[in-house]
Structure formats: C-alpha cells, structure tokens
SEMIGU-519172 format. One record per residue (C-alpha): residue number from 1; x, y, z; residue in three letters. Coordinates in nm, 2 decimals, always signed. Layout:
<rs>
R pos   east  north     up code
R NUM      X      Y      Z  ala
...
</rs>
This chain:
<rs>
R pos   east  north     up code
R   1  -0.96  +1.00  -3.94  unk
R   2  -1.08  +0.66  -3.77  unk
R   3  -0.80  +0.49  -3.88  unk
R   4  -0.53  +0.77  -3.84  unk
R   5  -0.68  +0.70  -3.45  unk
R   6  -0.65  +0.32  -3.48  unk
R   7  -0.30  +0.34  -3.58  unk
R   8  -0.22  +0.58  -3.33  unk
R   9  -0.38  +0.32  -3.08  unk
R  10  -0.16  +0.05  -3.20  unk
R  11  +0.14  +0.24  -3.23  unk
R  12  +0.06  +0.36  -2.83  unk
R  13  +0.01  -0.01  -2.76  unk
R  14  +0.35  -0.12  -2.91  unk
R  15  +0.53  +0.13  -2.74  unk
R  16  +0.41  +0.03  -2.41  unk
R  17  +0.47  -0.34  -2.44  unk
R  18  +0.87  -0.23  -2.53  unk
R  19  +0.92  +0.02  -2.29  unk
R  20  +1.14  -0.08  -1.98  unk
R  21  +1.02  -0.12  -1.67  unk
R  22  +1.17  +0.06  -1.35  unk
R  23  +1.43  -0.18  -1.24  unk
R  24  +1.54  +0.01  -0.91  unk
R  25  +1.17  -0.04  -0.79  unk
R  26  +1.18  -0.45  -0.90  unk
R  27  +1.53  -0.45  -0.76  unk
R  28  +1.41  -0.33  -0.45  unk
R  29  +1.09  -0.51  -0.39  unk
R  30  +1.34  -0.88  -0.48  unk
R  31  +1.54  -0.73  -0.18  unk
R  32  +1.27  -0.70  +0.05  unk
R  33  +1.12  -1.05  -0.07  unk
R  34  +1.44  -1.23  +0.00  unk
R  35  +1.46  -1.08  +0.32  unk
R  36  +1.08  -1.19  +0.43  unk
R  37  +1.19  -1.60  +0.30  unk
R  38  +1.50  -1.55  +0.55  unk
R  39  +1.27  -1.39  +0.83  unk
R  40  +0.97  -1.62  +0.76  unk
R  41  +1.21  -1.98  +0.78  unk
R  42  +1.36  -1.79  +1.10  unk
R  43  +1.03  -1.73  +1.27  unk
R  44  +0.88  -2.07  +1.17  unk
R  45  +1.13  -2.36  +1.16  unk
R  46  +1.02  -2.50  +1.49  unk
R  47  +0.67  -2.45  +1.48  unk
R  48  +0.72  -2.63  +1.14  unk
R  49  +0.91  -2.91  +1.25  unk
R  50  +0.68  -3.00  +1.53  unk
R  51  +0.38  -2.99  +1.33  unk
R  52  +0.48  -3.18  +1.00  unk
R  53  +0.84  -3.28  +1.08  unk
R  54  +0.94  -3.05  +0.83  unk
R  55  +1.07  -2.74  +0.90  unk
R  56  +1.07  -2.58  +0.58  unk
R  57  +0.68  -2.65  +0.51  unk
R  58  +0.60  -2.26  +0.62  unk
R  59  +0.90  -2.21  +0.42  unk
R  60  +0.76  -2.35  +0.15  unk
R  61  +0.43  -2.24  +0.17  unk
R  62  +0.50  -1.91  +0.20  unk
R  63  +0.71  -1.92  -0.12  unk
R  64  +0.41  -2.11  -0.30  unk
R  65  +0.22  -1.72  -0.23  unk
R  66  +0.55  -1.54  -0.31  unk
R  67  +0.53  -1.71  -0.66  unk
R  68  +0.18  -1.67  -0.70  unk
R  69  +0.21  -1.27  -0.63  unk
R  70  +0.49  -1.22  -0.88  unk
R  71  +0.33  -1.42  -1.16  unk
R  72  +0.01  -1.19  -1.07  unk
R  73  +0.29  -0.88  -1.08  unk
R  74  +0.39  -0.97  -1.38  unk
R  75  +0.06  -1.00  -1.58  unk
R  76  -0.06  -0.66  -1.41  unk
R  77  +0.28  -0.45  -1.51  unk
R  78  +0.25  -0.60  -1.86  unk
R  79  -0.12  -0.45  -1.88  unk
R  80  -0.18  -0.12  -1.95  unk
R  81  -0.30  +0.01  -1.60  unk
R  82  -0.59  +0.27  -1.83  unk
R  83  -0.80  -0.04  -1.88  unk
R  84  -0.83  -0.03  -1.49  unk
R  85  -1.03  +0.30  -1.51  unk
R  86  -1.25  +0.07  -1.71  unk
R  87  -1.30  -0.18  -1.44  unk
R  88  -1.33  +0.03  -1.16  unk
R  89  -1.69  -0.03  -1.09  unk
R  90  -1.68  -0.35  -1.13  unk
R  91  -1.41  -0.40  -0.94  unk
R  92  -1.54  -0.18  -0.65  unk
R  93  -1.86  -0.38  -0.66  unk
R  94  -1.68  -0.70  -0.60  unk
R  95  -1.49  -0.53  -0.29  unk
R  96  -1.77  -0.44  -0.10  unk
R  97  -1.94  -0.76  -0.18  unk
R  98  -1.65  -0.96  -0.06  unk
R  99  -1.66  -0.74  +0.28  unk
R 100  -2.04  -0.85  +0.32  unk
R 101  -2.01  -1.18  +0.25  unk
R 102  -1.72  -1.24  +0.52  unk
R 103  -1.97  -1.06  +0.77  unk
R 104  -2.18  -1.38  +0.70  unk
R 105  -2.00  -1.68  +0.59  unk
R 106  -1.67  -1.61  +0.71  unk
R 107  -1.43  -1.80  +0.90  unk
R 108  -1.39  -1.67  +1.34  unk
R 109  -1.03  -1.65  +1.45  unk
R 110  -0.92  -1.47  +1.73  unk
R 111  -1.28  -1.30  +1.78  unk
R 112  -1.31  -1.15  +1.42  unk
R 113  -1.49  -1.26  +1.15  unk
R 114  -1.29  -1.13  +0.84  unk
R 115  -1.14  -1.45  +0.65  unk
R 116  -1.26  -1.76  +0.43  unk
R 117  -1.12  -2.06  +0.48  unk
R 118  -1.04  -2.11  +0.81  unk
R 119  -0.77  -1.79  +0.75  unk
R 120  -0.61  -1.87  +0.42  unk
R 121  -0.85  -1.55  +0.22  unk
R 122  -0.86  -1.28  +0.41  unk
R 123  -1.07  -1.04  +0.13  unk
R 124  -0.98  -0.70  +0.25  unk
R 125  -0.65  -0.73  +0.14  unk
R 126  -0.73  -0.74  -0.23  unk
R 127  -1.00  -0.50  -0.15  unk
R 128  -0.77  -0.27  -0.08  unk
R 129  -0.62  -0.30  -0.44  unk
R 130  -0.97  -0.23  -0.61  unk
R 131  -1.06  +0.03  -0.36  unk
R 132  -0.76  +0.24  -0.45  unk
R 133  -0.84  +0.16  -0.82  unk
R 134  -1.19  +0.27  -0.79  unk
R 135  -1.09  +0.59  -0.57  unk
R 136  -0.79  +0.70  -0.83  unk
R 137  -1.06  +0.67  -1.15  unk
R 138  -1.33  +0.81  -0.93  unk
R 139  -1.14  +1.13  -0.84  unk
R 140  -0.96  +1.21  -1.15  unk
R 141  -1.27  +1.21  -1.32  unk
R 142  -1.40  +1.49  -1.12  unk
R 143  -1.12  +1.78  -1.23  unk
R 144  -1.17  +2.07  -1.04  unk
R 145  -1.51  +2.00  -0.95  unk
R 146  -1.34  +1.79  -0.68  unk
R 147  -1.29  +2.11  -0.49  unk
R 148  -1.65  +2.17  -0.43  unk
R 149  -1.86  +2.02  -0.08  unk
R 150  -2.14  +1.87  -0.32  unk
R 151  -1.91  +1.69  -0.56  unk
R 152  -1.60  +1.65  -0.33  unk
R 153  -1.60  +1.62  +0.02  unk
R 154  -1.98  +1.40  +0.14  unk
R 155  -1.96  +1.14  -0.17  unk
R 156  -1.64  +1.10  -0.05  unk
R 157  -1.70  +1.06  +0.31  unk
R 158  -1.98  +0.84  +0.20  unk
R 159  -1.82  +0.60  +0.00  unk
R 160  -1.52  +0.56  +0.27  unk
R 161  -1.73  +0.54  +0.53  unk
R 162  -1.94  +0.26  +0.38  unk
R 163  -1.61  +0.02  +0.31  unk
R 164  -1.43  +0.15  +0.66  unk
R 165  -1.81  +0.04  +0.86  unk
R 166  -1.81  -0.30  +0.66  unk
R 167  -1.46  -0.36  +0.76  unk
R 168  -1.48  -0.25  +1.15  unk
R 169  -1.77  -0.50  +1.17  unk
R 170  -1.50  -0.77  +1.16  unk
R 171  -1.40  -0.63  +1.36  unk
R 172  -1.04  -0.48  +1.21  unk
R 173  -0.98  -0.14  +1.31  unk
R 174  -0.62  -0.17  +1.16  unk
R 175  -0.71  -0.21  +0.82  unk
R 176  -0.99  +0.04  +0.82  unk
R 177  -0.77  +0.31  +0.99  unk
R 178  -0.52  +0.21  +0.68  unk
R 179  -0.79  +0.25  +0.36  unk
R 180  -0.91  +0.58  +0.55  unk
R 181  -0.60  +0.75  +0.59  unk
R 182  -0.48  +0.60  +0.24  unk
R 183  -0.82  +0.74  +0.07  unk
R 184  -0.75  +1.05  +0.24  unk
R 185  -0.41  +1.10  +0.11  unk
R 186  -0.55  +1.08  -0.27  unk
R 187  -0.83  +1.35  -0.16  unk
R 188  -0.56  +1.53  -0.10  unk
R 189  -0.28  +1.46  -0.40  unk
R 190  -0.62  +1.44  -0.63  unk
R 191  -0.61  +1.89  -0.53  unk
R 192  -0.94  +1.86  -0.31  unk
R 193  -0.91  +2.22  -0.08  unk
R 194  -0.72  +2.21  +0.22  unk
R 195  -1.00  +2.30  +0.39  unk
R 196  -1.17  +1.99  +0.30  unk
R 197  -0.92  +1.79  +0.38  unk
R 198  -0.90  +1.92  +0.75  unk
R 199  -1.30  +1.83  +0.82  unk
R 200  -1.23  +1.51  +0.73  unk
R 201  -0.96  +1.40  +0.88  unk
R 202  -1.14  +1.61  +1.22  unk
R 203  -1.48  +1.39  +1.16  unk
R 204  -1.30  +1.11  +1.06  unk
R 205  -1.09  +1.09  +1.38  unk
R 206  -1.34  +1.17  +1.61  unk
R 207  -1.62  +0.88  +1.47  unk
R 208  -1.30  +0.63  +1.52  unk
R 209  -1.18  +0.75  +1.88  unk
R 210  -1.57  +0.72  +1.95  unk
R 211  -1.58  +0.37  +1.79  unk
R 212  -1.25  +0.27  +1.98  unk
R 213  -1.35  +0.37  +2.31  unk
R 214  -1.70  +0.17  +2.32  unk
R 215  -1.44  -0.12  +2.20  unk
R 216  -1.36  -0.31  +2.53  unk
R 217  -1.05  -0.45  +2.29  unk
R 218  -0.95  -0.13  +2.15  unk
R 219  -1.04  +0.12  +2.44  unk
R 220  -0.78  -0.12  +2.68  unk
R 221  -0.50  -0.06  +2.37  unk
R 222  -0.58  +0.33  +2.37  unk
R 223  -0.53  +0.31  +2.75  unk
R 224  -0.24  +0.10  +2.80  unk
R 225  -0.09  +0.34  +2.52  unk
R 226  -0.17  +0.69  +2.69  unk
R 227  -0.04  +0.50  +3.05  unk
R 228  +0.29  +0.38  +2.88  unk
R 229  +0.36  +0.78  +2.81  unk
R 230  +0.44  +0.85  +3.19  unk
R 231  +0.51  +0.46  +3.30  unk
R 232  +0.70  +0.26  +3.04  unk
R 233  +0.64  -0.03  +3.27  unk
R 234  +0.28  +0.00  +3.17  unk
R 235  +0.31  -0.13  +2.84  unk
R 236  +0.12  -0.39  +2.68  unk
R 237  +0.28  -0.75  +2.68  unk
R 238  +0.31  -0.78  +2.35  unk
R 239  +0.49  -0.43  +2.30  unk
R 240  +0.73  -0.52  +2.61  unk
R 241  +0.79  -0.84  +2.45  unk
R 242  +0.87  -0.66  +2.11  unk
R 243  +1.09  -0.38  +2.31  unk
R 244  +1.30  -0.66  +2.47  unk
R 245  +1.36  -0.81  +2.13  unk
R 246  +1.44  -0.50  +2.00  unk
R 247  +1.69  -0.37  +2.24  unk
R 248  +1.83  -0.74  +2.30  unk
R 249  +1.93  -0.72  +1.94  unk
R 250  +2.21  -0.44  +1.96  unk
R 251  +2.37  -0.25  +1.65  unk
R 252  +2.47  -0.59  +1.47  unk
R 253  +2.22  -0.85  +1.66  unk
R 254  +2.24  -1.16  +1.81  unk
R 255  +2.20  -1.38  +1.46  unk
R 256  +1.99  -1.52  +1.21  unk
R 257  +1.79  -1.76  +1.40  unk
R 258  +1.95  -1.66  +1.71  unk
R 259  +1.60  -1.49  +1.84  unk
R 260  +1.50  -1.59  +2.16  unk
R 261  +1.17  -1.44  +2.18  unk
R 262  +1.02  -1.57  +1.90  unk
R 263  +0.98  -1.92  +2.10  unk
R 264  +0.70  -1.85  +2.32  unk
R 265  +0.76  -1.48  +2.47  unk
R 266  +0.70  -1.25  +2.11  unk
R 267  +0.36  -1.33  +2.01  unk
R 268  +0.32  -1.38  +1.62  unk
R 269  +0.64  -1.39  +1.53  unk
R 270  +0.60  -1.46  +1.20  unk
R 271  +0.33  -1.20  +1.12  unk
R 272  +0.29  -0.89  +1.31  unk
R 273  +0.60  -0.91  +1.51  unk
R 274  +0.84  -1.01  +1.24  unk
R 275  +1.02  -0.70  +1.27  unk
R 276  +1.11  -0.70  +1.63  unk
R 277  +1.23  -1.05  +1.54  unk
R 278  +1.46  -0.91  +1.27  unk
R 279  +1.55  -0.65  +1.48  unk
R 280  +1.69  -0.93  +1.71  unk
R 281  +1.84  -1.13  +1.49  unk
R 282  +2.00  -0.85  +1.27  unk
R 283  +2.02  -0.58  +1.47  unk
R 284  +2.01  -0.19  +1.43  unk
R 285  +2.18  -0.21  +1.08  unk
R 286  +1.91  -0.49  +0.97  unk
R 287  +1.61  -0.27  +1.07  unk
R 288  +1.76  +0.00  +0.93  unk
R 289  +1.87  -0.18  +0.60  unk
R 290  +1.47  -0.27  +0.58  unk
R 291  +1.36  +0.10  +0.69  unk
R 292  +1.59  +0.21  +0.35  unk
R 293  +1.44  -0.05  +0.15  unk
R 294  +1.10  +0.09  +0.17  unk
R 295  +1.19  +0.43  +0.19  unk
R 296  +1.34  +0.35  -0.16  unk
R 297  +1.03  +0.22  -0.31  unk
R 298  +0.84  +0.52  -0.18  unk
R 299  +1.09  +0.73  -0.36  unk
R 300  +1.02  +0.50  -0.67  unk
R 301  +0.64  +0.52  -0.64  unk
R 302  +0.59  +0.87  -0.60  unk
R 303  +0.90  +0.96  -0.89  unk
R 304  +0.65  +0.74  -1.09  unk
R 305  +0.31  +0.90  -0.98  unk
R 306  +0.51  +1.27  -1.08  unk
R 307  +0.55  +1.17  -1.42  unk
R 308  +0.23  +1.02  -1.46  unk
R 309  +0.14  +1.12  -1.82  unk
R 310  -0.24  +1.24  -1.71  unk
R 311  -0.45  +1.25  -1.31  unk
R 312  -0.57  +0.90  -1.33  unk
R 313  -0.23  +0.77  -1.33  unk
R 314  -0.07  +1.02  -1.08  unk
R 315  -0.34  +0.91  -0.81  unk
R 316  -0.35  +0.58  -0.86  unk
R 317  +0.05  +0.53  -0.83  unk
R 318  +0.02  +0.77  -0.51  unk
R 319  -0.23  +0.54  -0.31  unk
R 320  -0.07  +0.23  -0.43  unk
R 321  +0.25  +0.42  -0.26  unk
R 322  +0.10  +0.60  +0.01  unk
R 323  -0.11  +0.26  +0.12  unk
R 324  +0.24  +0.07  +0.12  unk
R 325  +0.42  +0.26  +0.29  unk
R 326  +0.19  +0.36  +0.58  unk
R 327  +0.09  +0.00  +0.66  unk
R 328  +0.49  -0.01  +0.70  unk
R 329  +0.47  +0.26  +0.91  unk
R 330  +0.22  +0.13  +1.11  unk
R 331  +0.36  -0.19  +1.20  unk
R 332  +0.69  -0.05  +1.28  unk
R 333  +0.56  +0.22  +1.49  unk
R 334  +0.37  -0.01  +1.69  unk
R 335  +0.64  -0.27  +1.72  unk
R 336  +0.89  +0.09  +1.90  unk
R 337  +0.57  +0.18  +2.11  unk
R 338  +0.54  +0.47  +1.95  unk
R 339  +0.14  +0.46  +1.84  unk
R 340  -0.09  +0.25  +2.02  unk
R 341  -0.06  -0.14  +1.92  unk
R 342  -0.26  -0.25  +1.67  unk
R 343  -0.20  -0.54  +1.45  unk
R 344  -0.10  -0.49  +1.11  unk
R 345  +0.16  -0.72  +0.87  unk
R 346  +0.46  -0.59  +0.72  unk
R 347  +0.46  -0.59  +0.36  unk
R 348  +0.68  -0.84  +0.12  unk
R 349  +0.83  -0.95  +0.53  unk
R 350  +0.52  -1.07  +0.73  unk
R 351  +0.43  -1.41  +0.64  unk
R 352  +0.04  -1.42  +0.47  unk
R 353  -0.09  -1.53  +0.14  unk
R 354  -0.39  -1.27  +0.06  unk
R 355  -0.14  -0.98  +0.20  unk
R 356  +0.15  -1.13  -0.02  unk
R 357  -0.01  -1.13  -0.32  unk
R 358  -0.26  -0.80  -0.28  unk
R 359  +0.09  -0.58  -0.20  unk
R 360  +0.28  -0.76  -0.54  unk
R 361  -0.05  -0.67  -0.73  unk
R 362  -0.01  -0.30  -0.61  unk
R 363  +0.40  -0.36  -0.72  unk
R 364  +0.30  -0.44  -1.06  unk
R 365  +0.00  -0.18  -1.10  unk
R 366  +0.30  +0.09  -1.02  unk
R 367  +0.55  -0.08  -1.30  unk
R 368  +0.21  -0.06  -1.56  unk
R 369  +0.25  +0.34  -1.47  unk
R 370  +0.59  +0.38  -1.46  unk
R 371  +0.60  +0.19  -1.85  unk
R 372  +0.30  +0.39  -1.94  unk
R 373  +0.50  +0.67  -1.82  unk
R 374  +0.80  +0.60  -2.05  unk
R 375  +0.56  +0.47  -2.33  unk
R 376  +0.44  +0.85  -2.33  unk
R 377  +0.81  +1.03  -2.31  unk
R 378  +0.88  +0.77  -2.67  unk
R 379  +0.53  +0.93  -2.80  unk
R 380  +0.63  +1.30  -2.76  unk
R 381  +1.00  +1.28  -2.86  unk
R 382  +0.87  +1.04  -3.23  unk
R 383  +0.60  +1.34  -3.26  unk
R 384  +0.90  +1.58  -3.33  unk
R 385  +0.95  +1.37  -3.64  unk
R 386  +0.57  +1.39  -3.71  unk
R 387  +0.45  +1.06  -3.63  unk
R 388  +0.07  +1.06  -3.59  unk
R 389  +0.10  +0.87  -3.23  unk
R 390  +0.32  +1.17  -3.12  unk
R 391  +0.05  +1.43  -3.24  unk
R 392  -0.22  +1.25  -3.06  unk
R 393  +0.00  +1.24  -2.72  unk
R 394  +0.08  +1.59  -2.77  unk
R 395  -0.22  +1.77  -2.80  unk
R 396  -0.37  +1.56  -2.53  unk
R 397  -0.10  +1.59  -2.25  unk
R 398  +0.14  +1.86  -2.15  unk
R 399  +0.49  +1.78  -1.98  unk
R 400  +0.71  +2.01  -1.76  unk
R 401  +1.06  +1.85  -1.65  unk
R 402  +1.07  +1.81  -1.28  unk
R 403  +1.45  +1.94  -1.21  unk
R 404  +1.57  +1.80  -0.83  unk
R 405  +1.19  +1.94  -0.67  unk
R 406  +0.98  +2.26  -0.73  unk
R 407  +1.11  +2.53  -0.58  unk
R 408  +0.81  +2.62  -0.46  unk
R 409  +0.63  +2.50  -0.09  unk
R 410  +0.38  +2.22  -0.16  unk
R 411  +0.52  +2.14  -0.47  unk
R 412  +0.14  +2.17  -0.67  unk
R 413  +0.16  +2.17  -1.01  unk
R 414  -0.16  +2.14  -1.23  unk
R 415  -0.25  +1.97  -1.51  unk
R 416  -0.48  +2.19  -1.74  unk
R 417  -0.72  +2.25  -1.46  unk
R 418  -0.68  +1.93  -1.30  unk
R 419  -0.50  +2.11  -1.00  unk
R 420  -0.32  +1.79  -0.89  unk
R 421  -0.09  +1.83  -0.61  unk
R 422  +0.22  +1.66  -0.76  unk
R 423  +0.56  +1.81  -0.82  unk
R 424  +0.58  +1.95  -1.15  unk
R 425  +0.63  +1.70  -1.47  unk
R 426  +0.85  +1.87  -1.70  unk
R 427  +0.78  +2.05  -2.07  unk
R 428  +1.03  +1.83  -2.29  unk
</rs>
C-alpha cells in the first residue's frame, strides 16, 4: 500500500513537471511587460540623463527587476503551488514581521515609513504574496465550517485587521484598502454566507472612513473628491494634471515620448501616473489596448481558479487574480477621477522593484495552478486505463465540465461540501 502511494506520488510529480503551462496568460503578461519598458524609458529619459548622463540607467534598472521577477516566475510555476499550503505559517509569520520591523527601522520618504533602503524594499508588496497564501490555505481548510460566526467571520476580521493596522501605521491606506478588499473577495469565493460578507464589508468601511477622516492627508483627498462631484474645477492637482494628460492625448495620442506633462506638471510620472502618461502618448486605443490586456489575464486567472483540481487551489488563483486586478482598478480609477486619489502602482507598467517582482511571483503562483490543473485532467483520463495515479486522483477529486458559464445566477458550485463559489468544473 505505501508504495502503491509513493508511486502514485511520483507519477503525480512527473506529470506536473510535463504538463504545459497556460501560454495566453505568459503571452499576455510579456505584452504588458514590454509595454511598462516603453512607458518606463518614456517617463524617465530626462530625469536619467540629468542625473547620470545616461538616459537609459532607469531603463536599465528597471529591467535588472523585470529579470529578477521572471527568473523568480519561473522557479515558482515550476513548483508545485501544494507545497505552499505547507509554508503558509511560516510565510505569514515573516509578513507580519516584516510590517513591524519597517514601523521601526525603516526608511521616511514622503512622510511614511514603509521601505528599507532608502525606498528600494518596500515589504508589503511581497507581503501581499504570503498573505494571500496564508488566507487561501487558511480558508480552504475550514470547509463548511467557514460559514459559521465563531470559525468564519471574527478570526477573519482579526487576522485582516492585524496586517491592514500594521500597514496604515506607515501610513499606506492604499495598500491596506487593497489586502482588505482582496481578503474579502476570497471570504467570499471560499462560500463564507452572504450575510457575513455584508457585516464585514459594513464594519470594515466604516473603521476606514473613521481612520480617513482623523487623517489630515486622507480627510483633504475624501474632500477634494466629494467637491469635484458638483465642481470639476475642484479637483486635486495631481488628478487635473492626470485629466489634462488624458484628454490632451486624443483617440491615437500625441506620441511615444511626445508627453508634455510628464516634465514637471504630472507628478510621478513614472509610477503612479504612468497611465495618464500612456494615455498621452498613445492615446484612447493605447489605454484601451492595456485595459484588454488585463482584462485578459483576469479571464486567465479566474478560468484557472474554476478548474482548480481541489479549494486550496481555486482560492489561491482567485486572490492572486482578484488582488491584480483591483490594484489595476484602482490606479486607473483614480488617474479618470472616478474614486478619490490615492496612490497605488500599476502592475507589470509602473516602474518599482519590490512591486515588479511581488506581482511576477503572483504570475507564476497562477501558472503552478494552471499546470497543477492540467497535471490532474492527465491523472483522470490515464485512470480510465487503470493506472494507480489515476485511481488515487479519482477517488479524491470530482470534476464537472464547465460548458460557456453555469446557467445558473452566482455561478456556485460545490466541491463535496466545500461550498466554493466558483463556476462549476466539469465531470470528464
């Protein structure tokens, strides 16, 4: 019997380590990298040449992080993302330590304390990445014991709101806003009740409206939003500055390199404003090129959390996904004026090292899943021909082919008991 297991094991291994990855999510991520090199020379060749007389030394940097983010891709889609669950704690340990320790020893720019370095670590950006770990393995271990107050709903709110306070004592409302509504989104894919999920997000909202509003930074940002609603000429400078780009830029744009507003007028260019710069540059059609791009890889990343072959891959390929995507959300809602400005990079386009590499890490945790996913379809279809790997796979995980959507509204579908609230995996 042990060995019947270990051979399973090693069969399960091999067919991992052959099993394709998803090329239209690679394909698509290369596209959006290519585009950040092109905006990140754009938005720094000046401020480059004046400082070393070389204006491709940003260039260049930034590429130095781009190659150290795929090489970390590439080692973390060529392990098998289970071992994760196993480091969870560990990892989750190490986040919050890292969050303390900037409190103390970390580097001031700009009035926060939240990087080593003099701003070349910034630790909540691979905190982020073990956090979502630790949250996926955390609440697919709980079935459907998830659904009750006691086991669901306060650990939860606990645990969040110990990493969200550690990170608003930078202070960096941004990011905690991000890992809270991220978190919130796997309570909710994870099958915690609805009812749940609406006295969070009611608490939740209401501690950071409170916190904002004895902020004399962010209470002047709520402000300056809620006046902008009747008085666009109320707007803060950095939004009006982004608008103007934005508009100046047309359907087809004035460029590459052609900005005007990225000497001087924009503020961070190169960071949080890089996409009012594109939008300069390239136009309508290049923000809207960029707007596809990600709404791909969201496409990608929750086709791959559907056919997760059990819960702990499902959520994790969800937050890696939903956390993605809404920091692109953010950023591009705040550079239209359409949610109150806060400051927030753009992934794979903003230039930054710790953001570059944390957001390739996340890439390659999704390609792990998405191989573990095909790894599993190989196991079921060789247990037809009674291998001992396919019996193994098949009396531990069900599969229901998802055909175009459920028919049905929300889209839940359960495994066992698990109650997940993905669309439904198909029976093969």
């Amino acid at each position: 019997m042990a060995s019947t297991d270990v051979t399973a094991k090693r069969i399960e291994r091999a067919r991992f380590e052959t099993s394709r990855i998803d090329f239209v999510l690679l394909l698509t991520v290369a596209a959006l990298l290519l585009i950040g090199l092109m905006m990140t020379y754009s938005t720094t060749f000046d401020w480059s040449y004046a400082e070393t007389g070389n204006p491709f030394s940003r260039l260049l940097r930034q590429a130095m992080w781009v190659t150290l983010g795929l090489l970390v891709m590439a080692v973390l889609s060529r392990i098998d993302y289970i071992w994760w669950r196993r480091l969870a704690v560990p990892l989750m340990v190490m986040a919050l330590a890292l969050l303390a320790l900037v409190l103390v020893f970390g580097s001031v720019r700009f009035g926060a304390q939240r990087t080593f370095l003099n701003g070349s670590v910034q630790p909540s950006e691979p905190a982020k990445l073990a956090i979502i770990v630790y949250i996926a393995a955390w609440l697919s271990s709980k079935g459907r014991k998830i659904r009750q107050m006691t086991y669901g709903l306060i650990p939860f709110a606990v645990l969040i709101g110990v990493i969200a306070g550690l990170i608003v004592l930078q202070p960096d409302f941004s990011t905690a806003v991000l890992i809270v509504l991220t978190a919130g989104a796997m309570f909710f894919i994870a099958g915690a009740d609805l009812l749940q999920v609406g006295l969070g997000l009611l608490v939740s909202g209401g501690t950071f409206y409170l916190l904002i509003m004895n902020s004399l930074h962010g209470s002047k940002r709520l402000v300056d939003y809620f006046a902008s609603l009747s008085d666009a000429g109320s707007v803060s400078y950095h939004v009006r500055q982004a608008l103007v780009a934005l508009g100046s830029g047309g359907v087809l744009g004035r460029g590459l390199g052609a900005s005007y507003q990225k000497f001087g007028y924009l503020p961070a260019p190169h960071t949080d404003s890089v996409f009012a710069v594109l939008g300069e540059e390239l136009g309508l059609l290049g923000c809207l090129v960029v707007v596809a791009l990600f709404a791909l890889l969201a496409q990608r990343g929750f086709k791959i959390a559907l056919e997760a072959r059990e819960p702990f891959g499902a959520v994790l390929a969800a937050g890696l996904t939903c956390w993605l995507m809404l920091q692109a959300f953010i950023n591009v809602a705040v550079m239209t004026a359409t949610i109150p400005f806060t400051g927030i990079p753009l992934p794979f386009l903003s230039v930054g090292g710790s953001a570059m590499v944390s957001s390739l890490g996340a890439v390659g945790l999704l390609l792990s899943v998405s191989r573990g996913n095909r790894g599993a379809i190989t196991s079921k279809v060789s247990g037809r021909n009674g291998t001992a790997s396919g019996e193994k796979r098949s009396s531990e995980f069900s599969y229901r082919p998802h055909k175009g959507g459920s028919k049905r509204a929300g889209s839940i579908v359960r495994w066992r008991n698990r109650r997940a609230r993905v669309s439904r995996v198909g029976r093969r």
